[in-house]
ZANUNU-489736 format. One record per residue (C-alpha): x, y, z; residue number from 1; residue in one letter. Coordinates in steps of 0.1 Angstrom, whole numbers, plus 5000, padded with zeros to 4 digits. Each point is the difference from the previous one (the first is absolute). Layout:
BEGIN
X|Y|Z|NUM|a
...
END
This chain:
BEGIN
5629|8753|1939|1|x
4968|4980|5011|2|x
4982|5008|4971|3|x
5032|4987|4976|4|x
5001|4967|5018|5|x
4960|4994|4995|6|x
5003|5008|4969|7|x
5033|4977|4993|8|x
4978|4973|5021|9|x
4970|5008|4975|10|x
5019|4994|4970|11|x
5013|4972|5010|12|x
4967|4981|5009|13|x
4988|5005|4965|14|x
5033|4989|4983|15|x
4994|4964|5020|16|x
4965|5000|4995|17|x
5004|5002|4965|18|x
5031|4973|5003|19|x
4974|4977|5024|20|x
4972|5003|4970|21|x
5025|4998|4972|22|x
5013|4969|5018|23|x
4967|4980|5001|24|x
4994|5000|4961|25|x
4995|4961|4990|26|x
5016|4985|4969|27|x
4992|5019|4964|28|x
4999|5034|5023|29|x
4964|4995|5016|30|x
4992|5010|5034|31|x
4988|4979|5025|32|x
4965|4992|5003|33|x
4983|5006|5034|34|x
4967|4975|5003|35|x
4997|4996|4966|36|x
4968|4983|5010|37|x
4983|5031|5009|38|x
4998|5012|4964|39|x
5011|4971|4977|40|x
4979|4970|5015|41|x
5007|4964|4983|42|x
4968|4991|4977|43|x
4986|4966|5018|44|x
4994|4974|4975|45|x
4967|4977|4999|46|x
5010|4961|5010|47|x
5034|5010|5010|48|x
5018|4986|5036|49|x
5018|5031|5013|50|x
5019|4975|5026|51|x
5011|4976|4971|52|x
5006|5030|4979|53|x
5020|5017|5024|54|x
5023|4971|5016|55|x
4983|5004|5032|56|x
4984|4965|4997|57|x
5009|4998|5043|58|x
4978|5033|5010|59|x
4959|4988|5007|60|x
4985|5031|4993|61|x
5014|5004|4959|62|x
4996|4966|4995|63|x
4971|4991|4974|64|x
4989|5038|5005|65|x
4987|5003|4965|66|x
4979|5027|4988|67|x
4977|4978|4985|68|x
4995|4957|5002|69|x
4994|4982|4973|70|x
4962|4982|5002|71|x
4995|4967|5012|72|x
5005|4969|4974|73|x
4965|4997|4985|74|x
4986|5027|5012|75|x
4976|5027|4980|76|x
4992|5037|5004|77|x
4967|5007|5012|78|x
4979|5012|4968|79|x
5023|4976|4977|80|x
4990|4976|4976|81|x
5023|4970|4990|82|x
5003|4997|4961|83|x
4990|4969|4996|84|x
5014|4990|4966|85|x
5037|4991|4993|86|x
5020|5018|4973|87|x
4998|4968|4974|88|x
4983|5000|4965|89|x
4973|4981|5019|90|x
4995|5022|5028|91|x
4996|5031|4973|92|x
4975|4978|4980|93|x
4981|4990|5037|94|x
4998|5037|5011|95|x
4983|5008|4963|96|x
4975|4976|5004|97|x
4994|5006|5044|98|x
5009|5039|5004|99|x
4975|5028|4996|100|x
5004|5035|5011|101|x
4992|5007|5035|102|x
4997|5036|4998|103|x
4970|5014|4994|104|x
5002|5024|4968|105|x
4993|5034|5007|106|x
5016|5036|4983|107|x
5021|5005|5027|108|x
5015|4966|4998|109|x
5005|5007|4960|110|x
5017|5031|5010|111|x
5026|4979|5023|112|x
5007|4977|4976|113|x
5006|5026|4973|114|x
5022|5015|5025|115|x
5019|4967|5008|116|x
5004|4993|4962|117|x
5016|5036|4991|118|x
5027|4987|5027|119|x
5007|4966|4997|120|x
4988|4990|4965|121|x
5001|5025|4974|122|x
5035|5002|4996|123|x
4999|4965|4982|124|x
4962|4993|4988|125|x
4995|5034|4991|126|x
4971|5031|5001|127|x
4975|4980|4985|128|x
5014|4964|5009|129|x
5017|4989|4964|130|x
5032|4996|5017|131|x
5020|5029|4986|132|x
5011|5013|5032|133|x
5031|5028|5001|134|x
5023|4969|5010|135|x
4988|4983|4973|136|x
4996|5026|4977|137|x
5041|5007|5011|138|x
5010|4968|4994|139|x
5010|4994|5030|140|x
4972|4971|5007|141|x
4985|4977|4972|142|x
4972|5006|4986|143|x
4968|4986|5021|144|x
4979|4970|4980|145|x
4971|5008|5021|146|x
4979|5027|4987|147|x
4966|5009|5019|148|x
4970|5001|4977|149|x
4966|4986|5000|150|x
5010|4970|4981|151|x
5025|4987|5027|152|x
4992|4968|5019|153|x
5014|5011|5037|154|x
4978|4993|5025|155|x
5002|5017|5038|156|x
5020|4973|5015|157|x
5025|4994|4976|158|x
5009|5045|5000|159|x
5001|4998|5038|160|x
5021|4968|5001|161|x
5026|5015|4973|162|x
5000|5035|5023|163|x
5005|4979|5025|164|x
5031|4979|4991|165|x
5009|5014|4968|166|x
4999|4977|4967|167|x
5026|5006|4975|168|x
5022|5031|4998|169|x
4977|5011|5022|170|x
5009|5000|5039|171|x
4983|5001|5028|172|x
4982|5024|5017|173|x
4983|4988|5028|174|x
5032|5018|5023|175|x
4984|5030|4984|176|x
4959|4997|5003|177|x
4979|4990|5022|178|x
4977|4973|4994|179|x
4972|5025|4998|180|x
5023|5023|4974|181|x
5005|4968|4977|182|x
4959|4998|5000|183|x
4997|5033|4992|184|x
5023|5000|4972|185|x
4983|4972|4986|186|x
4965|5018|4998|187|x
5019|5031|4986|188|x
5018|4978|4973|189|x
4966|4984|4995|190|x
4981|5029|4995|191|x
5024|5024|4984|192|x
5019|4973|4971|193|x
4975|4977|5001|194|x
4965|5012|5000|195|x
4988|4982|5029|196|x
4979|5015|5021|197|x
4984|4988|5027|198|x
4969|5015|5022|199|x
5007|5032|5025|200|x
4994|4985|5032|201|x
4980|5028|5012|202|x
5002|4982|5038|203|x
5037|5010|5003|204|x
4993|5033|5023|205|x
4974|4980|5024|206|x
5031|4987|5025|207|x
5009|5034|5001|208|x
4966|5018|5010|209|x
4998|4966|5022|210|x
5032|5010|5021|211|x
4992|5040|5001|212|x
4967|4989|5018|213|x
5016|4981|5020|214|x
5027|5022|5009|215|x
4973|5027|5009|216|x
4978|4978|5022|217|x
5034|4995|5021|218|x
5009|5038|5002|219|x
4961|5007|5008|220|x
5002|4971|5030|221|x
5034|5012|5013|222|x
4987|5041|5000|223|x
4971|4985|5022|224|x
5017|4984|5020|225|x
5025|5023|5007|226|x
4971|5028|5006|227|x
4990|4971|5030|228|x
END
């Protein structure tokens, strides 16, 4: 008699347990989530204000809590150098005439600017710089009027300008490469299309034998003084 009313009482915790947990389901059918948080965390946007964002403009501690703040008016990353010429037919003739290449031309910088140009330019311009790109080749861009050779008049300044604000159909890509990348693609474009070729700087290695010495004279002085 016992055992039949446990088992009665049995039965009928698992007929409202399933009722409880069939009861809970959301709209569409979906169960309810418990601390969804734990394992499906909101992605934090850069420059966003999670108190503005939220409507919780009266709580101190999410107000202005961005992820990131936006620089100071006027102000310039450390290792950054203003471009100083504006993107006007006269700023692109100024830079031809003022600009030369920075970057000392080694085979390793060659390499990076063939590297950079198999991304970002041979698309349009081409495998050997005559502007017959796959896009172009496609139709789906215009065919390019500037073809690199050793007859064309393009002088350092005037490639990094157009790389760096685009000329033409051309856009541009300065969102994309680095000052230093635009240099190197000039010295590729240079040597490669154009047949310039300028001296190895055979120099290029001494600031890095400099800094290994350096960097062993510290570990030798901290091992002594460590053995003091």
């Amino acid at each position: 008699m016992k055992r039949k009313y446990l088992n009665k009482i049995s039965k009928l915790a698992v007929v409202l347990a399933v009722i409880s947990i069939a009861s809970c389901r959301e709209e569409g059918g979906l169960a309810p989530e418990y601390m969804p948080d734990m394992y499906r965390s909101p992605s934090i946007e850069t420059y966003v204000d999670y108190g503005e964002l939220r409507g919780k403009q009266g709580n101190d501690s999410i107000i202005n809590s961005m992820s990131a703040r936006q620089p100071v008016e006027g102000s310039i990353p450390r290792g950054f150098q203003p471009y100083g010429y504006e993107n006007t037919p006269e700023g692109y003739e100024m830079a031809g005439q003022n600009l030369k290449n920075p970057i000392a031309y080694t085979d390793a910088v060659l390499a990076g600017g063939k590297e950079l140009y198999g991304m970002f330019c041979v698309h349009c311009h081409g495998k050997t710089g005559q502007g017959d790109g796959s896009l172009v080749e496609r139709d789906k861009f215009p065919p390019i009027p500037t073809k690199f050779s050793a007859t064309l008049e393009l002088s350092e300044g005037k490639m990094f300008h157009t790389i760096t604000y685009g000329k033409g159909l051309m856009g541009s890509h300065a969102s994309q490469l680095r000052q230093d990348e635009r240099w190197k693609l000039v010295h590729y474009i240079n040597v490669e299309f154009m047949g310039k070729v300028p001296e190895v700087d055979t120099s290029a290695t001494a600031p890095v034998e400099v800094a290994e010495e350096f960097a062993a004279e510290v570990v030798e002085a901290a091992v002594e003084e460590i053995g003091h």
